[in-house]
Structure formats: structure tokens, C-alpha cells
C-alpha positions, -999 to +999 in steps of 0.1 A: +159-185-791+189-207-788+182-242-772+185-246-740+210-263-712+190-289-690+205-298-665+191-333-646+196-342-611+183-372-590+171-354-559+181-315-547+184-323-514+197-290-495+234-308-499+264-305-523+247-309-557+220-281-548+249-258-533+270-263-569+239-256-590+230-224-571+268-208-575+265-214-614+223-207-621+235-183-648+241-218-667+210-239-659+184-227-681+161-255-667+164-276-639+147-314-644+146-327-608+135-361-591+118-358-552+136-362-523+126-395-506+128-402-470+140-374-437+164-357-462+151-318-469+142-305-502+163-274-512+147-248-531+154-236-569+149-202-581+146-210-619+124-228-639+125-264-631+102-293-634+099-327-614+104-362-633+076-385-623+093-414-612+127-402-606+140-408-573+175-424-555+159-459-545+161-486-578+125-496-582+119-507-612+082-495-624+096-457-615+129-459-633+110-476-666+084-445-658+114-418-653+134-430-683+107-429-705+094-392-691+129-380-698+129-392-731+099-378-741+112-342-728+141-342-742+122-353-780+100-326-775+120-295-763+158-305-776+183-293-756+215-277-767+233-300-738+219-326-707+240-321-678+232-347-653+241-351-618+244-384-592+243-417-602+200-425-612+196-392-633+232-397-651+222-437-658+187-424-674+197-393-686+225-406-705+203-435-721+173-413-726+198-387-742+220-414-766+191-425-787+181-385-796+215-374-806+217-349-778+253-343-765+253-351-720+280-342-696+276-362-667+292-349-632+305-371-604+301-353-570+324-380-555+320-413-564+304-450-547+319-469-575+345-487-549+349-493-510+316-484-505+288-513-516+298-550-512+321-561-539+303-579-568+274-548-565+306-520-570+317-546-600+287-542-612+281-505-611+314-498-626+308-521-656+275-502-661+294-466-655+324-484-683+299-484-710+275-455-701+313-433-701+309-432-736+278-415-738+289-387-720+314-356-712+328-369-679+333-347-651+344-344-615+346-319-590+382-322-581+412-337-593+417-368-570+379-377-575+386-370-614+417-393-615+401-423-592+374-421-614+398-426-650+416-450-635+385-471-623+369-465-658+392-461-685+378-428-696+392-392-695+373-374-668+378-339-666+372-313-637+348-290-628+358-265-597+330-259-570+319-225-558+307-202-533+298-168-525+281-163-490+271-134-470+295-128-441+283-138-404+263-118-385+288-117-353+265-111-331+240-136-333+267-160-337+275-153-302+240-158-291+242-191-309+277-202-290+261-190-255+231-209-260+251-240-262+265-230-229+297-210-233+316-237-237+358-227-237+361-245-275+341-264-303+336-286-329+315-283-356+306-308-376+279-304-407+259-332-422+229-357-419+233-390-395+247-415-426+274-442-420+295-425-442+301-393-425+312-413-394+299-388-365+307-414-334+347-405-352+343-370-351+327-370-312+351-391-299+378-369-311+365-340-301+357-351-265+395-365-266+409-329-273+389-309-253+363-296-276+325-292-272+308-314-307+286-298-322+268-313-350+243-291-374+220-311-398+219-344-375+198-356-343+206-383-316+245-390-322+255-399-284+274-373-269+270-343-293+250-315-290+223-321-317+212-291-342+194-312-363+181-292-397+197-261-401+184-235-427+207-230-454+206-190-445+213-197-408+245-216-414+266-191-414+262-181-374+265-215-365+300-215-382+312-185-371+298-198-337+326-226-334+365-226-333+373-256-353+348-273-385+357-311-387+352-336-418+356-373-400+343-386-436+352-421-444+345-408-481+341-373-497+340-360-531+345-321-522+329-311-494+308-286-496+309-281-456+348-271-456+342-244-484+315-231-463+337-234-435+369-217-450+341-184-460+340-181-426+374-179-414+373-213-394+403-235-397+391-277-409+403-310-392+393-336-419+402-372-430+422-378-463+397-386-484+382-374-521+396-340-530+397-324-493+435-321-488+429-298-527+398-281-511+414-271-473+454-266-486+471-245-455+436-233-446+431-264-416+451-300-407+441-331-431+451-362-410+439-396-402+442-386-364+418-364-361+422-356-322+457-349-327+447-324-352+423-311-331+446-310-301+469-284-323+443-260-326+434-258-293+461-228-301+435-192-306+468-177-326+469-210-347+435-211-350+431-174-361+459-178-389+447-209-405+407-196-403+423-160-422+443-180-447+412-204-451+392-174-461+416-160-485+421-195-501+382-202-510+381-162-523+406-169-548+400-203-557+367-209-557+347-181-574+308-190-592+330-166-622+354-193-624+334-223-621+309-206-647+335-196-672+344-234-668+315-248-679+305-224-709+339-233-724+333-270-718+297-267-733+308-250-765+333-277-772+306-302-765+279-282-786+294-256-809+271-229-819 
């Protein structure tokens, strides 16, 4: 039996990471997980995986020494063909764990923190660290402007690896049922993802009430003025997409969101900030723009609407297939591990 690919993630929380992994399973042969910590949900894994004791998002020491050790046992005793680690903790003691043994890493940026985002001396600091741990590794992004930001910020080559999906088409009818229950309203907004700074809800519900649009948010709870999904199943989702005119990305930053792929399999047009790689992920498919209620405000338009939704759907069938992102990453594996 050949050795395996491992790949290592902080947390699967039901988010972007979990989302990429499950379009390109056929190439995780074993999934090394940390727990989620705090409100955030844990998404489920359908292949053979085991949890890291210790590994977890917050830096506490006595876990990470704990973590960093565990891993480096593992990876000693069942020697993987390739480490593939994902988010920030698991690539910092995946990558260290991994150097010592010889065993070849690709590390994967689902968007980036590394600037604009901590106070100033604690982002010089991270990106000194990710300087020298960029030579222990296979760099990778998501999308090109995250790859590029992340070369130019580093000094290393950082190559690209596509996202994915495949979904089930909505069930029409109960996404009717879903848009009456929230009152029949004549147009909405949906917008997808937990109650962080970063994602900037109060932005996306002010715009929405500006243009004359009902907000919806699904995965959040108590943002004044929006109607309030909270937690959404993943296998629910696609009602509650179907159910609204218009998805919107108010992001202040994004890597590639999985939220507007998600959107664009349903037929439903985006209004989303410039940010990360969503102006490669939406192309004619929605309305990138700073002003987000003026973008919104052009869609109040049902034929506009219905010919940016069908192009939106034909855009994330062509570009983003699990075939393609999977063909990517066996041909980056067997340069990085040939045999």
C-alpha cells in the first residue's frame, strides 16, 4: 500500500475549509483534525480522520507544545507520502512537525490575516514567522489575488489551487415555503455567515434596507434589523438560497467565498465588496462594488436579476468542478512526491 496523503486542518468548522475538503475527498486519505472551540459548529467528515489532542485556533501554549508533539509522533510512525495543511495553527505545527522527518508539506491559504487585519507589530510578526516557515512548504492559495498578495507579502512563489462544488439543485418548493415564512416579502437579501467583525453584517443591513430589500442572514443571530436564521444545516442551504433574489458578500476581507459559489449553483446573482478573489469567483455572474446599495438598487430589475443568476450558474459549472480542483492537486502532489 502506497503511503498515504494526510491532510491537517486546525478546526472543520461547517465553513470554507470543510466545504473544499468535501469536493476533493477522493484525495484525503486521512483527515488529522483539531476541535472546534467556542459557538462555531463542527462539520462532519466521511473518511477516516482523527482529532489532535491539543490542536485548536486559540495560542495557548501547553496545547500547541502538546499538538506539535502529537503530530510529530504520527507523522514518525505512519509516514505520509505528503502533509497538506490548512489555516494558520495546523500549517505553523504541521510544517515544523513535518521539517525535522523529511516529509514533503503543501500548506494552503484560504485567504489570508497576514495584513490589515491584527494591529500592526502582531501582522509583522506573523509574516516574519510565515517568511521562514515558506520554505518548508509547497505554498498554495485558493485564488489568484489571494495567491499574488500572499508572494508579494512573503517573497515566496505561491501557487493556486481552484475551489469546488457540486450541489443538489433546490427543491422549489420548499424554497417557497421558506420565502413565505419570512413573510412574502416583494425582494431579499441574503446574506450567509457567522456574527464576526469581519463579515461586516450592520454593512450588508443597512444596504439592503437602503434598496428596498428584506436582509436575510443564515448562520447568524441578533444583527439589528435582519431577520435572523441562525445555524443553518449544510443540506438545508440550498432552499434558503433559492428562497432569496439577491446573495450579498459585505466582507471587509475574503479569501474565496465559499457563500458566492454556493450562491451562483443556485442561479442567484452576488452584490459583494472587492476583496480577496471575489471579483475571479462572481465574473458577469452578480455586481462587485464598494457601494453595495447601489448594486443592490440595480437588481431590483427581475429580468436583470434572472440573467445574471443563469449566467452565475453556468460560470461555477464550468469553472469550478471537484474533477478540476482534483486533477489539480494529484499533479501538484506528484511533483512534490514522485512515485
Amino acid at each position: 500500500m502506497s503511503a498515504p496523503i494526510v491532510h491537517l486542518v486546525t478546526r472543520l468548522n461547517v465553513g470554507g475549509i470543510a466545504r473544499y475538503l468535501d469536493q476533493v475527498v477522493p484525495c484525503v486519505d486521512r483527515l488529522w483534525r483539531g476541535r472546534v472551540q467556542g459557538p462555531e459548529q463542527e462539520a462532519t467528515w466521511r473518511g477516516l480522520q482523527a482529532f489532535v489532542p491539543g490542536l485548536g485556533r486559540a495560542l495557548r501554549m501547553q496545547d500547541d507544545v502538546r499538538a506539535w508533539r502529537t503530530l510529530e509522533r504520527w507523522l514518525g510512525d505512519r509516514r505520509p507520502r505528503v502533509l497538506h495543511t490548512h489555516a494558520s495553527k495546523a500549517g505553523t505545527l504541521g510544517r515544523i512537525a513535518a521539517r525535522r522527518l523529511g516529509i514533503p508539506v503543501v500548506h494552503t491559504f484560504h485567504g489570508h490575516v497576514l495584513s490589515n487585519y491584527f494591529p500592526r507589530p502582531v501582522g509583522a510578526l506573523f509574516q516574519r514567522v510565515e517568511r521562514w516557515l515558506g520554505s518548508r512548504a509547497v505554498l498554495t492559495a485558493t485564488g489568484p489575488a489571494t495567491a499574488n498578495a500572499l508572494a508579494s507579502l512573503l517573497g515566496h512563489r505561491v501557487r493556486v489551487l481552484p475551489p469546488a462544488l457540486s450541489w443538489r439543485a433546490p427543491d422549489v418548493v420548499a424554497a417557497a415555503a421558506h420565502r413565505a415564512s419570512w413573510g412574502g416579502p416583494v425582494r431579499v437579501a441574503l446574506a450567509v455567515g457567522r456574527a464576526a467583525a469581519v463579515k461586516d453584517h450592520p454593512r450588508f443591513v443597512a444596504a439592503a434596507r437602503a434598496a428596498g430589500f428584506l436582509p436575510v442572514i443564515a448562520g447568524a443571530t441578533r444583527i439589528t434589523g435582519a431577520l435572523c436564521l441562525g445555524t443553518v444545516p449544510m443540506a438545508a442551504m440550498p432552499e434558503i438560497y433559492a428562497a432569496a433574489d439577491v446573495v450579498v458578500s459585505s466582507s471587509a476581507q475574503e479569501g474565496t467565498p465559499y457563500a458566492l459559489l454556493e450562491a451562483a449553483w443556485c442561479q442567484r446573482p452576488v452584490v459583494a465588496t472587492p476583496v480577496g478573489d471575489v471579483s475571479w469567483v462572481v465574473g458577469t455572474g452578480g455586481i462587485v462594488t464598494d457601494d453595495l446599495a447601489a448594486g443592490l438598487k440595480k437588481l431590483r430589475d427581475p429580468a436583470l436579476r434572472a440573467a445574471m443568476g443563469a449566467r452565475a450558474g453556468v460560470l461555477v459549472r464550468q469553472r469550478f468542478t471537484p474533477e478540476a480542483a482534483q486533477a489539480a492537486l494529484r499533479t501538484l502532489y506528484d511533483e512534490v512526491a514522485p512515485g
